[in-house]
Backbone bond lengths (Angstrom), bond angles and torsions (degrees), N, CA, C in turn:
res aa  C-N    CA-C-N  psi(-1)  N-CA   C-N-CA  omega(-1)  CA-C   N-CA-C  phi
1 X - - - 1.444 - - 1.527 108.63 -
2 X 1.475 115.82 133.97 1.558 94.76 -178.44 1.374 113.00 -78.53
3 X 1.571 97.25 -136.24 1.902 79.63 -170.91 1.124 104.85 -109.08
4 X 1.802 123.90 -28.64 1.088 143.09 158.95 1.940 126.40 -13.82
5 X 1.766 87.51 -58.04 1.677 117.15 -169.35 1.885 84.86 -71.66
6 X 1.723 106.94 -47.25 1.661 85.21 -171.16 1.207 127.25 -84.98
7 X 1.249 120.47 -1.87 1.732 129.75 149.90 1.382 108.66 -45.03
8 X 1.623 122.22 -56.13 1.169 124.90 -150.76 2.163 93.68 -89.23
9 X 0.961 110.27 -1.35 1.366 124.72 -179.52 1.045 119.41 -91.61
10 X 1.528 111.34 -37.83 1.210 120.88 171.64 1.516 124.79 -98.47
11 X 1.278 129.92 -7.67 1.340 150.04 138.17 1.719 107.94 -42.67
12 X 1.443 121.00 -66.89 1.126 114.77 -159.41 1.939 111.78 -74.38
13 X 1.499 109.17 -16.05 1.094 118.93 163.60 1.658 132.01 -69.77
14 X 1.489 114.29 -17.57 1.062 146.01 -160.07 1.779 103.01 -107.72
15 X 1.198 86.85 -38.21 1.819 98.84 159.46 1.209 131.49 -78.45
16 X 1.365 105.05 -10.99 1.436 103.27 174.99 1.514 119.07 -114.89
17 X 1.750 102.14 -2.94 1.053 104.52 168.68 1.546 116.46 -105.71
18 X 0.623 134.04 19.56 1.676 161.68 163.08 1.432 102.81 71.80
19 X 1.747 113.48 47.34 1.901 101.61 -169.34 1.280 109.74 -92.38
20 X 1.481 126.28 80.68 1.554 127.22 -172.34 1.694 118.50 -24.17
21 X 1.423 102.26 -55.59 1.708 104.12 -168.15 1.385 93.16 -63.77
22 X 1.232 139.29 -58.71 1.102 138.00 172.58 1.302 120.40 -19.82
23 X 1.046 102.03 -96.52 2.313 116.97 168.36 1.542 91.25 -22.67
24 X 1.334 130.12 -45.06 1.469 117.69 -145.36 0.849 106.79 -94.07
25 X 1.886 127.07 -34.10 1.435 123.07 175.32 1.865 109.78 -89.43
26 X 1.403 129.07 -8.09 1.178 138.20 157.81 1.610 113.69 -38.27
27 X 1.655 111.07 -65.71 1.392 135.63 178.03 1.053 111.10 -52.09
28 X 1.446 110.60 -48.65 1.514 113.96 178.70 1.694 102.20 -45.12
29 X 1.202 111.76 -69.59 1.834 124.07 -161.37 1.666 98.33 -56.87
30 X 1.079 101.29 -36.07 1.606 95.23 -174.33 1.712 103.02 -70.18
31 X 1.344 109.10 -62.56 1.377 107.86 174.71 1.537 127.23 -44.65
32 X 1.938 114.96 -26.05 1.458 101.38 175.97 1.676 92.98 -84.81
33 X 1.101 135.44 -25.92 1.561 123.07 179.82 1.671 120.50 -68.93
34 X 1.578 119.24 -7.89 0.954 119.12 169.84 1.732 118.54 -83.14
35 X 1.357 101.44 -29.23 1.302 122.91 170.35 1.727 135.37 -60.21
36 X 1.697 95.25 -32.71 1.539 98.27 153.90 1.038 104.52 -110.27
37 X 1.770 152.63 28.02 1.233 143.14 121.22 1.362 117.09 -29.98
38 X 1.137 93.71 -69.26 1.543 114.31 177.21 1.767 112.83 -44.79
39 X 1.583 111.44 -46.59 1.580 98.13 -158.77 1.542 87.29 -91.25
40 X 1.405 130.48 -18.68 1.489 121.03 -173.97 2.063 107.69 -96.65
41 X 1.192 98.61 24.68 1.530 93.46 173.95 1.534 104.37 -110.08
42 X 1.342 98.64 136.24 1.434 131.06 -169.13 1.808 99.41 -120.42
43 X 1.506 89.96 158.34 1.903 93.84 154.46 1.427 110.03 -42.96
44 X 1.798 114.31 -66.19 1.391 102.92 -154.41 1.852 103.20 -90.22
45 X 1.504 111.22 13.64 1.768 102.58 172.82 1.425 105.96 -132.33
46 X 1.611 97.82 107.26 1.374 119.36 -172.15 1.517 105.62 -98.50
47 X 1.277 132.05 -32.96 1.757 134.82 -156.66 1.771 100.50 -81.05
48 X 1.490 109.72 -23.19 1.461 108.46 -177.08 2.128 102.33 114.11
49 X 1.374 90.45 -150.21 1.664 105.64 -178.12 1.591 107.72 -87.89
50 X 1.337 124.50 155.86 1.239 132.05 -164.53 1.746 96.22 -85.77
51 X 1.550 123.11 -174.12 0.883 121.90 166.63 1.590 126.34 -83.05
52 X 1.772 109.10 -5.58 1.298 112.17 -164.99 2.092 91.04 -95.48
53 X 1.231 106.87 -17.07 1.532 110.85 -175.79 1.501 85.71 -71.63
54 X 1.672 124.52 -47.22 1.508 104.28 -155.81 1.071 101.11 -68.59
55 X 1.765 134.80 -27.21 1.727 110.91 -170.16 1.369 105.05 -77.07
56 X 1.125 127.59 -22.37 1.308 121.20 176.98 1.565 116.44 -61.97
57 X 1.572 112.43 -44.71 1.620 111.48 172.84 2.232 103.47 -56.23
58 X 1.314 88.06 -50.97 1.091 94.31 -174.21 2.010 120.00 -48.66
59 X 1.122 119.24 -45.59 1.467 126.64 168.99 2.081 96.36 -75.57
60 X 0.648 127.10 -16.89 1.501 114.91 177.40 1.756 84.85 -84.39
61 X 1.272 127.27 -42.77 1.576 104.07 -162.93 1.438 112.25 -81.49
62 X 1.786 110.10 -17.46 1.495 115.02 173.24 1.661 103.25 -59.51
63 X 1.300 112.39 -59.79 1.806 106.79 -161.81 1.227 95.17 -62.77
64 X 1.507 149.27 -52.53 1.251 150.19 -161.59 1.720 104.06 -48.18
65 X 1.507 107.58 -48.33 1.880 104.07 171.83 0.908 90.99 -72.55
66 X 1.528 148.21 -70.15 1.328 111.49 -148.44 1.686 125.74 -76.09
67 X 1.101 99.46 -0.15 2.181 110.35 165.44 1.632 93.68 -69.69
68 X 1.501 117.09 -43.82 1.410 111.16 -171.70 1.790 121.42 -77.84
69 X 1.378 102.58 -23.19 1.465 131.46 -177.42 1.878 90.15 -60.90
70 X 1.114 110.31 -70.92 1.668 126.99 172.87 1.372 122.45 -54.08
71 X 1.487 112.11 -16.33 1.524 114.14 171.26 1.565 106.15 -89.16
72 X 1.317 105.42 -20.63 1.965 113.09 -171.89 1.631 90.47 -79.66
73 X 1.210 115.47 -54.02 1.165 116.97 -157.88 1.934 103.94 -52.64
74 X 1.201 128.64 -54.92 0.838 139.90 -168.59 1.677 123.53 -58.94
75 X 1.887 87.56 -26.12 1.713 109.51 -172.40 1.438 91.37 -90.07
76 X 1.035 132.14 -31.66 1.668 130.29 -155.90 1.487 94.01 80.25
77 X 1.056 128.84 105.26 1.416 127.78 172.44 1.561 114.79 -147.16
78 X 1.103 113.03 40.00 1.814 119.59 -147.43 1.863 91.05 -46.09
79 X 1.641 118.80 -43.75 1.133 126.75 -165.22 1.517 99.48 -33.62
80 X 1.551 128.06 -66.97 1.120 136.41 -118.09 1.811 79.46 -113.86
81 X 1.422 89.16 -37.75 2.005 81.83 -177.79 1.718 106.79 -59.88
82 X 0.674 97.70 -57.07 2.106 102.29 178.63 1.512 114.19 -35.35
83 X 1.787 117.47 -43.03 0.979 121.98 -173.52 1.782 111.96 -62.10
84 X 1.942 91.66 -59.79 1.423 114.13 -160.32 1.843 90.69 -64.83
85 X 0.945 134.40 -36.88 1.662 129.30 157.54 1.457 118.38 -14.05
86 X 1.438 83.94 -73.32 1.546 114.00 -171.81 2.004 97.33 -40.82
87 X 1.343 89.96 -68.29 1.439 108.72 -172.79 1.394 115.51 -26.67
88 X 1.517 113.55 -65.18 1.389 131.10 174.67 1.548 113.20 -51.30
89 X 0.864 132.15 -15.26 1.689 129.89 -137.16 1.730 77.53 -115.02
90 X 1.677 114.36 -42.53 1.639 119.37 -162.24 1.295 87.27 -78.57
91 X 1.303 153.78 -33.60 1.272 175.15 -130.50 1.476 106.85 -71.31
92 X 2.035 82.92 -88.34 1.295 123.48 160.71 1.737 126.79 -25.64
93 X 1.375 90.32 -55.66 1.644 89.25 169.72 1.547 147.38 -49.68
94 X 1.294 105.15 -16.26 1.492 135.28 165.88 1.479 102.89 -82.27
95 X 0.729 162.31 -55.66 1.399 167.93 133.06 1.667 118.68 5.46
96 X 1.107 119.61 156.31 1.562 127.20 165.29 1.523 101.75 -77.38
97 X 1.107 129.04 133.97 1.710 138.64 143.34 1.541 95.97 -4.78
98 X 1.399 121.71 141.88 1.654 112.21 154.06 1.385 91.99 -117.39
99 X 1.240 78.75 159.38 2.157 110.16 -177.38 1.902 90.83 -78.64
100 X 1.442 66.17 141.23 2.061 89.49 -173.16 1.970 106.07 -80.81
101 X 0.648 154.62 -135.87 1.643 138.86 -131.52 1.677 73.39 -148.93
102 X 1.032 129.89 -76.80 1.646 118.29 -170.03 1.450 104.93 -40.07
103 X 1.210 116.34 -76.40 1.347 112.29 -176.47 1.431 131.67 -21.38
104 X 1.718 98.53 -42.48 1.288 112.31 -171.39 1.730 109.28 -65.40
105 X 1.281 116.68 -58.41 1.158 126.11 146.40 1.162 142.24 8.47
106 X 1.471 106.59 -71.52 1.558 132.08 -165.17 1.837 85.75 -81.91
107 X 1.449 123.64 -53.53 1.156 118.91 -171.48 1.345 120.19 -84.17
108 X 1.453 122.20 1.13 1.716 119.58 145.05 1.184 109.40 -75.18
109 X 1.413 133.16 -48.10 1.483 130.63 -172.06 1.176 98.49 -47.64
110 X 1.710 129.20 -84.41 1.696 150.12 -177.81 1.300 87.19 -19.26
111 X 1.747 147.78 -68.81 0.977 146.26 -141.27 1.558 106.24 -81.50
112 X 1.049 115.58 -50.21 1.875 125.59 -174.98 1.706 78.83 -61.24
113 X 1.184 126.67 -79.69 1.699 107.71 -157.84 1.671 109.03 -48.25
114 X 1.255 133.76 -44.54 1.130 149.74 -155.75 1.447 88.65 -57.59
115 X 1.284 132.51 -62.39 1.548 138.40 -127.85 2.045 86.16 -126.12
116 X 1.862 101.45 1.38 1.496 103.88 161.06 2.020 108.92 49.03
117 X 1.283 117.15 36.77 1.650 140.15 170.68 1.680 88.50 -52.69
118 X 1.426 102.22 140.47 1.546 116.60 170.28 1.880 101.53 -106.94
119 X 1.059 96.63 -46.22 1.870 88.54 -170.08 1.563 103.30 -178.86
120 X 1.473 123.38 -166.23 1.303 115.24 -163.30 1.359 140.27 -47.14
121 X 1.499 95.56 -23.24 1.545 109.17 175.65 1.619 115.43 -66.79
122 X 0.927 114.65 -8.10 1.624 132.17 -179.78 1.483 117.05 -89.99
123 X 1.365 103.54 -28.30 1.438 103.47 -179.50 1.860 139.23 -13.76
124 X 2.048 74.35 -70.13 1.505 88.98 174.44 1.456 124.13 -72.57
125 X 1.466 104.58 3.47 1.968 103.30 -174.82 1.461 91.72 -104.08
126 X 1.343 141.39 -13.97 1.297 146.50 143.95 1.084 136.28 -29.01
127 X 1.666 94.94 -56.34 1.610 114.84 177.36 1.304 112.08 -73.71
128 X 1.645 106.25 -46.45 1.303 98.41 -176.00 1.522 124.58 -78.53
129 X 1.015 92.98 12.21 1.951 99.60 -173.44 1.642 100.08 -84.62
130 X 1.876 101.23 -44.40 1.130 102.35 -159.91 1.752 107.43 -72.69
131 X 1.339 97.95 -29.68 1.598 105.91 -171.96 1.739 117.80 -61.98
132 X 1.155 95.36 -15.61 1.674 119.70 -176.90 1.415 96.71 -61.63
133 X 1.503 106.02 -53.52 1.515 98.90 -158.33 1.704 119.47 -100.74
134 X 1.765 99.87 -27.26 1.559 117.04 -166.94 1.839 101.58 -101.61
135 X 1.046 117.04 -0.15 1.760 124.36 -174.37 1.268 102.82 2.70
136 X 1.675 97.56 -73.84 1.693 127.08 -167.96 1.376 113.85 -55.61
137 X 1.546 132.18 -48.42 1.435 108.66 -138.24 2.327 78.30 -130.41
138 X 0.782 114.91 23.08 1.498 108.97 167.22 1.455 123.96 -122.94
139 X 0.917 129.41 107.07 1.614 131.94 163.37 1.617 110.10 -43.64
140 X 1.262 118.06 91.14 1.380 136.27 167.43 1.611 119.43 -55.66
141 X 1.342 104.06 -19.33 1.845 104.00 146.68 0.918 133.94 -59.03
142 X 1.767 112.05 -58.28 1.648 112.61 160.69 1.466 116.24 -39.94
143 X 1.195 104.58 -68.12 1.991 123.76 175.60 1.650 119.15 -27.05
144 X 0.967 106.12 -36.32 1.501 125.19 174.89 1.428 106.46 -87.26
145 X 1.599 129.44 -43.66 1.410 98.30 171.94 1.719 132.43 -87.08
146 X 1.946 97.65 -2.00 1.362 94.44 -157.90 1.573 92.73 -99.62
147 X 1.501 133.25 -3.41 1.098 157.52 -178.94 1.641 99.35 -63.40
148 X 1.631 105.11 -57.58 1.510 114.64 -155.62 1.906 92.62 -88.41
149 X 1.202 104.86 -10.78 1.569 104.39 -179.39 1.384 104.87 -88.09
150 X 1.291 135.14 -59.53 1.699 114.81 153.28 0.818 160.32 -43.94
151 X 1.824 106.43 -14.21 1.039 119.00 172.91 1.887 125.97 -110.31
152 X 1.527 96.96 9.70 1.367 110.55 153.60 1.795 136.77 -5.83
């Protein structure tokens, strides 16, 4: 099933169970995927965006709550923080699992020896080694700073 059909699967279930945040942040994802339908349709691309475009919309809409998650936090806004939570978490679920902060770690280290990195100038053959293999389930923000911290 792609991932698309299980958005829209999981929307219509969410409708019948009357879970507002749900329905509301559902629409949302559907509505930003209709949106690069639109800018990526051509004569010869009629079906819309692939499924690897949606995780990508999809991790652009995760960090975007949590920039907003961190703007509540700061305002005192528990109201809006609880929601935009919520949001991310329904988000998330479309997504692969991400690797927890050790993990991340252990598999920059393995990689800098692997690909044998001397120091900063290596960085980017680091990143890109790792991105080759972990795309999906690593936050390449972290990756980028704990990268440039070992390799000091």
């Amino acid at each position: 099933m792609s991932l698309r059909t299980e958005i829209e699967t999981k929307l219509q279930s969410a409708q019948k169970e009357k879970n507002k945040l749900q329905i509301s942040t559902l629409r949302l994802i559907l509505a930003a995927i209709k949106d690069r339908d639109i800018v990526a349709r051509t004569s010869d691309n009629r079906e819309g965006i692939k499924d690897e475009d949606i995780k990508r919309l999809l991790k652009k809409m995760i960090k975007q709550g949590n920039e907003s998650i961190e703007i509540y936090k700061k305002n005192n806004r528990t109201d809006l923080l609880e929601i935009e939570k919520g949001e991310v978490k329904i988000i998330s679920t479309f997504l692969p699992k991400q690797m927890n902060e050790a993990e991340t770690i252990k598999i920059c280290k393995e990689t800098i020896q692997s690909i044998k990195a001397q120091g900063p100038k290596d960085i980017g053959k680091v990143i890109g080694a790792i991105k080759k293999k972990y795309s999906d389930v690593l936050d390449f923000a972290k990756v980028g700073i704990l990268v440039k911290e070992i390799l000091k």
